[in-house]
C-alpha positions in Angstrom: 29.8 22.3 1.4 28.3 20.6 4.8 27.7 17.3 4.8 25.7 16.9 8.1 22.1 18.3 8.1 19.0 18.7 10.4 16.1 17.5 8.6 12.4 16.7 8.5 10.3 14.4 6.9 6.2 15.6 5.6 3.5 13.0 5.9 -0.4 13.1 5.3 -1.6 13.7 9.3 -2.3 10.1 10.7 0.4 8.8 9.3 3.8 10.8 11.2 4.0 7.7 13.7 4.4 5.2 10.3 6.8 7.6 8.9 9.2 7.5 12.3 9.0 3.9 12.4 10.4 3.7 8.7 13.4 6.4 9.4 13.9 3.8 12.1 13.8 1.0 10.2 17.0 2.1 8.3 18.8 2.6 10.7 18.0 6.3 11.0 17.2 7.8 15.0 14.2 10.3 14.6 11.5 12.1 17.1 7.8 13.2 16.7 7.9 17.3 17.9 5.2 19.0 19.4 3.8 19.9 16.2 3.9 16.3 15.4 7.0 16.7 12.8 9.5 13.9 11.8 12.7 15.2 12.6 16.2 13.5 12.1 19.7 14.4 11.6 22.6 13.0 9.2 24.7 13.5 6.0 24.0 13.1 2.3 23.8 9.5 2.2 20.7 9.6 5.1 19.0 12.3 2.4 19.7 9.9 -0.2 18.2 7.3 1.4 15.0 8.5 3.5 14.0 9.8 -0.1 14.8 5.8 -1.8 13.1 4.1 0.7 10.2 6.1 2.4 6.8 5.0 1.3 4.5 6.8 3.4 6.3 10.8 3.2 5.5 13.2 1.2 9.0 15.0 1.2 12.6 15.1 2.9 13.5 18.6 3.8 16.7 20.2 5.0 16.1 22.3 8.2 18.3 25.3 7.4 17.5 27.4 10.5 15.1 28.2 12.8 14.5 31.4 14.7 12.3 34.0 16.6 10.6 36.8 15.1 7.6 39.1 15.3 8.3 41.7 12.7 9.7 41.4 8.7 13.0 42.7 10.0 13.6 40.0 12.5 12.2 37.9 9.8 15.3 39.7 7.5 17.6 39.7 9.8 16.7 36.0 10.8 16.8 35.1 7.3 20.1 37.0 6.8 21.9 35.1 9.5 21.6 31.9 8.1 24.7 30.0 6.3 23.2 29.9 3.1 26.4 30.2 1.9 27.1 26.4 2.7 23.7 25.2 0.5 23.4 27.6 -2.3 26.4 27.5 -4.7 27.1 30.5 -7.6 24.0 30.5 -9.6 21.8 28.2 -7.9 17.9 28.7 -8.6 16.2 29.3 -4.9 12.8 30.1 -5.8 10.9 30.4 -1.9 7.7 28.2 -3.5 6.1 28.0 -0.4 5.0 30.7 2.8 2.7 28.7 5.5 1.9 31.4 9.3 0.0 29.9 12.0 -0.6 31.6 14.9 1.9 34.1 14.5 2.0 37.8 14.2 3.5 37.9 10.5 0.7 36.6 8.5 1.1 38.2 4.9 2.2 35.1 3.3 3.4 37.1 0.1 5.1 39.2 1.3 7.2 36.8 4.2 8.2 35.1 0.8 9.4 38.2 -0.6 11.4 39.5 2.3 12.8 35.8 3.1 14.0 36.1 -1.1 15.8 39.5 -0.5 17.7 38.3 2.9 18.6 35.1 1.2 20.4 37.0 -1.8 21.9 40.2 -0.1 23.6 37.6 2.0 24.5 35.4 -1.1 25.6 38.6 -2.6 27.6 39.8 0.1 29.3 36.0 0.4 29.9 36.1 -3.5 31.5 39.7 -3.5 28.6 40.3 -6.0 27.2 44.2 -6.6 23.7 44.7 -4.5 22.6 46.3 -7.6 23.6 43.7 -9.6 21.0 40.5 -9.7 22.1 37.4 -9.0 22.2 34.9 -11.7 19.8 32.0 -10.9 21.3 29.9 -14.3 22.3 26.5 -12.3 20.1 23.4 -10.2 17.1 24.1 -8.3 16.9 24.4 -4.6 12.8 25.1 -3.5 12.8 26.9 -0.4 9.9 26.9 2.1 9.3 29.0 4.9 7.1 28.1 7.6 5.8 29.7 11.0 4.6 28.7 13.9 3.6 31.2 17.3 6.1 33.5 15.6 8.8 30.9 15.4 10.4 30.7 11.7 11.6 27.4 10.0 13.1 27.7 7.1 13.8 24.4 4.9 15.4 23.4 1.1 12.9 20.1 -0.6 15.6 17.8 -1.1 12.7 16.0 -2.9 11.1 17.2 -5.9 8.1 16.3 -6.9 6.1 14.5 -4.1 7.4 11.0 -3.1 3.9 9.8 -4.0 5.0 10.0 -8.0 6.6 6.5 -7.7 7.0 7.0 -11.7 5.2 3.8 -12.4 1.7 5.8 -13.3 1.3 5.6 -16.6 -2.7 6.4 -16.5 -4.9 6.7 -12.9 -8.3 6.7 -14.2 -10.6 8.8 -11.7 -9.7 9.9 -8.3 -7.2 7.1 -7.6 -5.8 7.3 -4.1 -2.2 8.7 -3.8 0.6 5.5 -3.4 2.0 6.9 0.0 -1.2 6.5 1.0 -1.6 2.9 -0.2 1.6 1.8 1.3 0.4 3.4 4.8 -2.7 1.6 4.4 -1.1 -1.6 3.5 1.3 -1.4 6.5 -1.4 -0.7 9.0 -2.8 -4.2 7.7 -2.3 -7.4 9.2 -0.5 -8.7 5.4 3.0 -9.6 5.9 4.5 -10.9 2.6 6.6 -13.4 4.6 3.9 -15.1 6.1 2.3 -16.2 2.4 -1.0 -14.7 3.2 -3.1 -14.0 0.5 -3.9 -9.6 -1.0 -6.7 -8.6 -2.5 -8.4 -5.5 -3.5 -11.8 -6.4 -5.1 -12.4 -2.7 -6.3 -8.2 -2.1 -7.5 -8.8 0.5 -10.3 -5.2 1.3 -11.7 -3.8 -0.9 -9.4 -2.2 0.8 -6.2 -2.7 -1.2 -3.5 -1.6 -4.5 -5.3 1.4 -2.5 -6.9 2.5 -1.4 -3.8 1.3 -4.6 -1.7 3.7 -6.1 -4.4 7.1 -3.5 -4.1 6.7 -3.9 0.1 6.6 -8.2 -0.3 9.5 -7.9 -2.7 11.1 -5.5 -0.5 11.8 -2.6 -3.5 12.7 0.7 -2.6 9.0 3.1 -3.5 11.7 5.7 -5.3 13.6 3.5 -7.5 12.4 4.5 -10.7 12.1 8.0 -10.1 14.7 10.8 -10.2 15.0 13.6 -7.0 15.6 17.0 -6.3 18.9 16.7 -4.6 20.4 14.8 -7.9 21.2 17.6 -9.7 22.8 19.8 -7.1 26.4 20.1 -8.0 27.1 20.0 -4.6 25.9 16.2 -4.0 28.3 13.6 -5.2 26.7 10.8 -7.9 28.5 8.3 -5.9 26.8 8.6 -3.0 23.2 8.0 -4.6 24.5 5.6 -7.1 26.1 3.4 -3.9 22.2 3.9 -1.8 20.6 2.4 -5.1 23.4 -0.6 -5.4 22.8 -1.1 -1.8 18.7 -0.8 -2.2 19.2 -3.6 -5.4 20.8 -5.6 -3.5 18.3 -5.6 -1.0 15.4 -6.6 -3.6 13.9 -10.2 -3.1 12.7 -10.6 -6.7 12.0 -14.1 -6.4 9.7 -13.6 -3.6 6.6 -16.0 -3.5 3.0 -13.7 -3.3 -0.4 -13.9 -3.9 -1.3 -10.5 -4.9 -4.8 -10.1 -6.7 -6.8 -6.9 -8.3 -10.2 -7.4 -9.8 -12.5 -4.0 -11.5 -15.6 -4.3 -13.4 -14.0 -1.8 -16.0 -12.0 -3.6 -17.6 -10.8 -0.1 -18.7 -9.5 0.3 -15.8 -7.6 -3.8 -15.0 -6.3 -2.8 -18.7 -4.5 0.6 -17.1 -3.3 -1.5 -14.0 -1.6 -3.9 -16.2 0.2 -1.0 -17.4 1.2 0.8 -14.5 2.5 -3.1 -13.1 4.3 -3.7 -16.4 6.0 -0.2 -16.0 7.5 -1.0 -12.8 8.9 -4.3 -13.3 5.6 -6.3 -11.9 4.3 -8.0 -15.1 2.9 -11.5 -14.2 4.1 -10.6 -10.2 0.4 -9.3 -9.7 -3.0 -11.3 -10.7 -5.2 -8.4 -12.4 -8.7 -9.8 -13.9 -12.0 -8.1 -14.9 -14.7 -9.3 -13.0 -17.3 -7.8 -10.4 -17.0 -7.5 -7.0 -20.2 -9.3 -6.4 -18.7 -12.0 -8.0 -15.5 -12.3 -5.9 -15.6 -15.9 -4.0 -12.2 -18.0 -2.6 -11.5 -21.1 -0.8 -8.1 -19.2 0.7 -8.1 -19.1 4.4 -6.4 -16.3 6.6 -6.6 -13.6 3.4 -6.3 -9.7 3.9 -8.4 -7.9 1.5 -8.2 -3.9 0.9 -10.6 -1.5 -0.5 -11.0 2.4 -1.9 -14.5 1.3 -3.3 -15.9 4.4 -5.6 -18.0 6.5 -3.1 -20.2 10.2 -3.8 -19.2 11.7 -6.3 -16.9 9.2 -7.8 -20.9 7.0 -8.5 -22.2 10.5 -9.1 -25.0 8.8 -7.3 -25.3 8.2 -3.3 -27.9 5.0 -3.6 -25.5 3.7 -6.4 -22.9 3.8 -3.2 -25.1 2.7 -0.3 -26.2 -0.5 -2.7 -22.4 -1.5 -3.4 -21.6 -1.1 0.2 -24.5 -3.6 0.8 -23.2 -5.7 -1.5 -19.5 -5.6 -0.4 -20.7 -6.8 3.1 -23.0 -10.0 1.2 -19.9 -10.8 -0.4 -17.6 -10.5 2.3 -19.6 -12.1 5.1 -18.2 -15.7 3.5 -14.9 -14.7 4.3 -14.6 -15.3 8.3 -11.0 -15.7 8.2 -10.5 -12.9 6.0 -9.5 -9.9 7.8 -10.7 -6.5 5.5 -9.9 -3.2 5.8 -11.7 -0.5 3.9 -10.8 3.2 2.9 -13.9 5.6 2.7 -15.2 9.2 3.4 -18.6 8.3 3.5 -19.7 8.4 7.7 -23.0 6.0 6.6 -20.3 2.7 5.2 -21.1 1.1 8.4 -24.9 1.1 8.2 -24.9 0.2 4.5 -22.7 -2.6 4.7 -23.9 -4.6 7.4 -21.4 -4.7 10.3 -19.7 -2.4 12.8 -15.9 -2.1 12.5 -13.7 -3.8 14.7 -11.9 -0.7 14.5 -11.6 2.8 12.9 -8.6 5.2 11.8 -8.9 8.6 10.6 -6.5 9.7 7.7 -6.5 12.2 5.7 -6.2 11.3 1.5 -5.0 14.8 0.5 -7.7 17.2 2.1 -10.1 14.6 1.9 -11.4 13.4 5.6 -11.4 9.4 5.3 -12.0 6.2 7.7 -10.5 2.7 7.1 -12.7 0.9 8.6 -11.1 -2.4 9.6 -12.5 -5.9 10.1 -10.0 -8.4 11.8 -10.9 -11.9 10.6 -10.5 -14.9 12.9 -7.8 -16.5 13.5 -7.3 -20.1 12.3 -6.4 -22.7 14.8 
């Protein structure tokens, strides 16, 4: 089997540019296309590793080929061409879970997944002196295949994944429409928080806990995807050693005995009692400071803090004046806090108005299909 792939990394749009600059960050050389993907190249160990360490991605996906083609048999005969061969061994499970067109002449989504499935096993077939008549077994691992095109160009790519990177596998209850932990991490690393410089987190409205959790695996420098399993694990094809030496190395790596200030206060206490949880699953019992208490109430003597927010918004109040009165009362209780810079996560266009004070600046992101603004207040600086 091959052991040096193209491959490309998903991300929520908004956050490609975050997602490069972590492929970077280990070590990896990568480039934003045209069509704004994270591409990079390398061997099993880089697969291993983008997946361990990536906090903002959604998945890491084996580029298998890409090609032209305007009718289903250049689709086919694209599809045929490919070295499948060098992926898929005897048996292998390659279900093609997912057909995206855009702007291209093929459009029947359906049926590019069926004909991409027929090209991939008469050429498996062929390769494994198998009967066409004969189906192929599909007994052994899983290999998700997704086809994609774009203006008639065809890319077709293997999850190396799994389930989406933003299952950490510390969840062990959300509560209501918690915001995804890739998310979170993005969030938190477009803040001005830098665990190194002792600066004080807090999210006033924390629910089940994401942003202090993560907040809490980026100071301690833990790898999102340690306590999760992967796609690529049970290929047969992809050595246990190599993983098992990316996790040693990723251990290693951990500051455990990092010194933070990481708070989470909810008025459902409901809720603090499911953060506790999701903290205690993941190693952080005691690392994080979760409390019951209202975010009206929230006062500190702590200088230079960073404070993040998802407050509940629409539908999550089920009433709009219930929002527009705890967005008033977010900037009251903020105003205090001049040194404090704040950054705050909402879909709702009339946060500004409500809660007192113009943005120093705005980003758009994109919480699944959810349109969103974090809002961001920079607080001044201490001389």
């Amino acid at each position: 089997m091959k052991n040096n792939f193209n491959l490309v990394a998903t991300a929520a749009a908004g956050l490609e540019s975050l997602t490069a600059r972590e492929l970077r960050d280990l070590g990896i050389e990568t480039q934003l296309d045209d069509r704004s993907r994270i591409l990079f190249s390398g061997d099993k160990k880089t697969i291993a590793t983008a997946n361990l360490w990536l906090r903002t991605a959604d998945r890491v996906k084996i580029i298998v080929g890409e090609f032209p083609a305007k009718t289903f048999d250049d689709l086919f005969e694209g599809v045929f061409a490919l070295e499948w061969e060098e992926l898929l061994p005897f048996g292998a499970k390659f279900p093609i879970a997912k057909a995206k067109s855009i702007k291209s002449d093929l459009h029947n989504e359906p049926s590019i997944q069926a004909i991409t499935k027929k090209a991939i096993a008469k050429k498996l077939q062929a390769h494994y002196h198998r009967p066409e008549n004969v189906p192929l077994p599909e007994t052994g691992a899983t290999f998700s295949i997704e086809v994609a095109l774009h203006k008639d160009m065809v890319t077709l790519m293997i999850d190396t994944t799994g389930e989406s990177l933003f299952k950490r596998g510390y969840r062990i209850d959300k509560g209501g429409a918690p915001i995804k932990e890739n998310m979170a991490a993005a969030i938190i690393m477009l803040t001005n928080w830098r665990a190194n410089m002792m600066r004080p987190f807090v999210d006033p409205t924390c629910g089940s806990g994401t942003f202090c959790i993560e907040a809490a695996l980026i100071g301690m420098n833990i790898a999102p995807g340690f306590n999760r399993d992967f796609a690529f694990e049970a290929w047969p094809w992809f050595e246990d050693e190599i993983f098992q030496e990316v996790r040693d190395h990723a251990e290693a790596q951990a500051n455990y005995d990092a010194e933070l200030d990481i708070s989470g206060f909810d008025i459902d206490g409901k809720m603090i009692a499911i953060a506790k949880e999701n903290a205690l699953e993941i190693g952080l019992d005691g690392i994080v400071n979760f409390k019951q208490m209202r975010l009206q109430d929230f006062q500190t003597e702590k200088l230079d803090g960073v404070l993040v927010s998802n407050p509940p918004y629409g539908e999550r109040l089920g009433d709009e004046e219930m929002a527009y009165q705890l967005y008033k009362e977010m900037g009251e209780t903020f105003a205090p806090l001049e040194t404090w810079s704040k950054y705050i996560i909402t879909s709702d266009l009339m946060f500004e108005e409500h809660f007192g004070r113009k943005a120093t600046k705005k980003r758009k992101l994109y919480n699944g299909r959810l349109r969103t603004d974090l809002y961001q207040y920079f607080g001044k600086r201490i001389k």
